[in-house]
N, C-alpha and C positions, 0 to 999 in steps of 0.2 A: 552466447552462454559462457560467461565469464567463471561460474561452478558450476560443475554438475552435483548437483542436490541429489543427495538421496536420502529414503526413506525403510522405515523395518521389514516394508514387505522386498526391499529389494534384495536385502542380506541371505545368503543360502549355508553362511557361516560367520563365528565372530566377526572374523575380518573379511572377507570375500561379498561382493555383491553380482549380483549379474546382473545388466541392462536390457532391454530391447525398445524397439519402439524408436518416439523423439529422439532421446536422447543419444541411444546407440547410433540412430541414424547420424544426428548430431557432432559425435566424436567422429564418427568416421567418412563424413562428406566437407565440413569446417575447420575440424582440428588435424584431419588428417592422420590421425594419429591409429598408432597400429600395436603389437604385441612388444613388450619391452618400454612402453612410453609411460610416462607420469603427468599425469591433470590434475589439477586441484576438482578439490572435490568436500563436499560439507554434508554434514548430517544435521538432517531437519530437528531444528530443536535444539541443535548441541554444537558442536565444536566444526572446524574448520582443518582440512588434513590435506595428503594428498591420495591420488591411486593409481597404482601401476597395475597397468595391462600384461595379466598372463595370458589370457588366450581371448582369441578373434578367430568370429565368424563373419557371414551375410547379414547375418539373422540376430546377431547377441556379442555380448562385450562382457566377459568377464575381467574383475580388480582388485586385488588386494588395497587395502583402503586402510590408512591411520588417520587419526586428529591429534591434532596437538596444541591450535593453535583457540581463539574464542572470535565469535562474529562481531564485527564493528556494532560499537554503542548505537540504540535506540534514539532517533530525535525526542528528547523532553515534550512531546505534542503528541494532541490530540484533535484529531480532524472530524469536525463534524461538517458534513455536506448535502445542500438537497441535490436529491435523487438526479441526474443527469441522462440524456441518450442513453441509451445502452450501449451503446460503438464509444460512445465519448467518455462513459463509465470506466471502460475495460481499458482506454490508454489512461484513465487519472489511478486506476488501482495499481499500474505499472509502475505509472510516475511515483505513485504515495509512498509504496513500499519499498523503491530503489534510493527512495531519499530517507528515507529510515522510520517514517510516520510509526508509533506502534499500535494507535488504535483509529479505528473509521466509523465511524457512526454515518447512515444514509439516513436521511429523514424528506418525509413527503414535506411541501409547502405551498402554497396558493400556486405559482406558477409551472409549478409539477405536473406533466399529464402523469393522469392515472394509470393509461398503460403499461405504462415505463415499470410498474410494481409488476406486470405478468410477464417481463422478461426471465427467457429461459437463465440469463446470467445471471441472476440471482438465486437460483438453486445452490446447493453448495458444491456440488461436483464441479459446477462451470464456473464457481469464484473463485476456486480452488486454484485454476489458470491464471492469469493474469498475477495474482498474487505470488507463484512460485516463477513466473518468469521476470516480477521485479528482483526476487532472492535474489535468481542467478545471473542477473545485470550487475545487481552489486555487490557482489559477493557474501550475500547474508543466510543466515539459518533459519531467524526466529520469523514464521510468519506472522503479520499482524491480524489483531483482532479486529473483525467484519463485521457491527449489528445493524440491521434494519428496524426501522421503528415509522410506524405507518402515520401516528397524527401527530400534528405540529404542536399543537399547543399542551397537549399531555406530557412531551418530551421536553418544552421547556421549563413548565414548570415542575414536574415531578423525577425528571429522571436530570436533566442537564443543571441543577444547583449541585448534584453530589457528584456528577461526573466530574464536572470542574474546580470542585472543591481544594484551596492549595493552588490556584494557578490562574495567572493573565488570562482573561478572558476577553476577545476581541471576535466581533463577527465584520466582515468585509462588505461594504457597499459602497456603490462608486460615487456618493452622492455625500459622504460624511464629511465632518468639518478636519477631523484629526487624519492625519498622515501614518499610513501602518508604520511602526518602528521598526529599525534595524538592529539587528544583532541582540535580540533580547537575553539568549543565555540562562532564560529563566523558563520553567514549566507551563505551557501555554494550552489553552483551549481555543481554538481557530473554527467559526461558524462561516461557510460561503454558501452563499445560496444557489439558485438556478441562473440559466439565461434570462436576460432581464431583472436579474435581482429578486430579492425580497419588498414584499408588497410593505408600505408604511406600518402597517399593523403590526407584522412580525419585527419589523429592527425593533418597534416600539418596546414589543413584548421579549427581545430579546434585552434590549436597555435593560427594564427592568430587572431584571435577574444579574445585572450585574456586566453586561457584554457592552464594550465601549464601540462604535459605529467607525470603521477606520476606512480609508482608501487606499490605492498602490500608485495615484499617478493621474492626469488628466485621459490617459486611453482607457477605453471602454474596454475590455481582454473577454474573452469566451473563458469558459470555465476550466477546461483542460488546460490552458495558458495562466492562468491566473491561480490555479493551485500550486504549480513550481513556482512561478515566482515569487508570492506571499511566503512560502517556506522557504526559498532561499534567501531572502530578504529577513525573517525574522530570526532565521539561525546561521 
């Protein structure tokens, strides 16, 4: 925990917040830190500051708490992704959001099991995680935007032309003639599929609409691999 994140229900006054829980456990098993100390510290949504500890307990962490500072820029990207494990989900929403992704689109696709939709992570309480322990890896505020979209071909064609609208659009499979480019620098729309890829239909149907078929390399990479290094390579 590179910030401690907080939120309006933690505040007990303008400046003042009190902890318990993770995070208090947190400060005071990792950081080590005790009464008279200063953490960095960020407010969800907003700026970047620090907080001094005026009192400690077992049980709770009280801070006086400023911002002063703004949270590092948003990657120019847009990730759209078919739906993954759910264990596999929760390390790529880590990774997405530590690298500055600002939106994630989950989309079902031919090799998608159906299950993987009645996971409990996908509720909003439990995306909620992952999401706020990328923040605080990278020291950021703004959480990224999360949508689910259940059928494939409706979201390519009605929702994903305006999504992308203004921006590189490239979907990843390992089978394409073109090489993913490096350092594009420009506003991108990023399509990865499942394990095993996207079935011929969809790159087809994703062609159409404008998505150029790229690769990262002669290795085959699992999806959780192959999400960082697509976005390190393109920015």
């Amino acid at each position: 925990m590179n910030l401690i994140l907080l939120f309006p229900e933690d505040f007990i006054s303008a400046d003042t917040v009190r902890l318990t829980g993770r995070r208090q456990q947190h400060i005071r098993d990792v950081h080590r830190a005790g009464e008279g100390d200063t953490l960095g510290v960020g407010l969800a949504g907003g700026g970047l500051g620090q907080g001094h500890i005026r009192t400690w307990s077992k049980d709770e962490v009280e801070m006086q708490v400023s911002f002063e500072a703004q949270p590092p820029p948003k990657l120019p990207l847009i990730l759209v992704l078919a739906l993954p494990r759910p264990k596999v989900l929760k390390r790529i929403l880590i990774a997405a959001t530590s690298l500055g992704v600002e939106q994630i689109h989950l989309i079902h696709s031919w090799r998608v099991e159906k299950s993987f939709w009645h996971s409990d992570l996908l509720k909003p309480e439990a995306m909620r995680e992952p999401l706020v322990l990328g923040l605080e890896q990278a020291k950021d505020t703004i959480i990224p935007a999360v949508e689910l979209h259940h059928f494939f071909k409706p979201f390519v064609q009605d929702v994903l032309p305006l999504l992308s609208a203004n921006s590189r659009r490239l979907v990843a499979h390992p089978t394409a003639e073109s090489s993913c480019p490096r350092n594009l620098g420009e506003r991108t729309t990023l399509v990865i599929g499942p394990e095993g890829g996207f079935i011929p239909y969809e790159v087809e149907l994703l062609a159409s609409e404008g998505f150029t078929p790229v690769h990262c390399g002669p290795r085959i990479l699992r999806v959780e691999t192959a999400v960082p290094a697509l976005i390190s390579r393109l920015f």
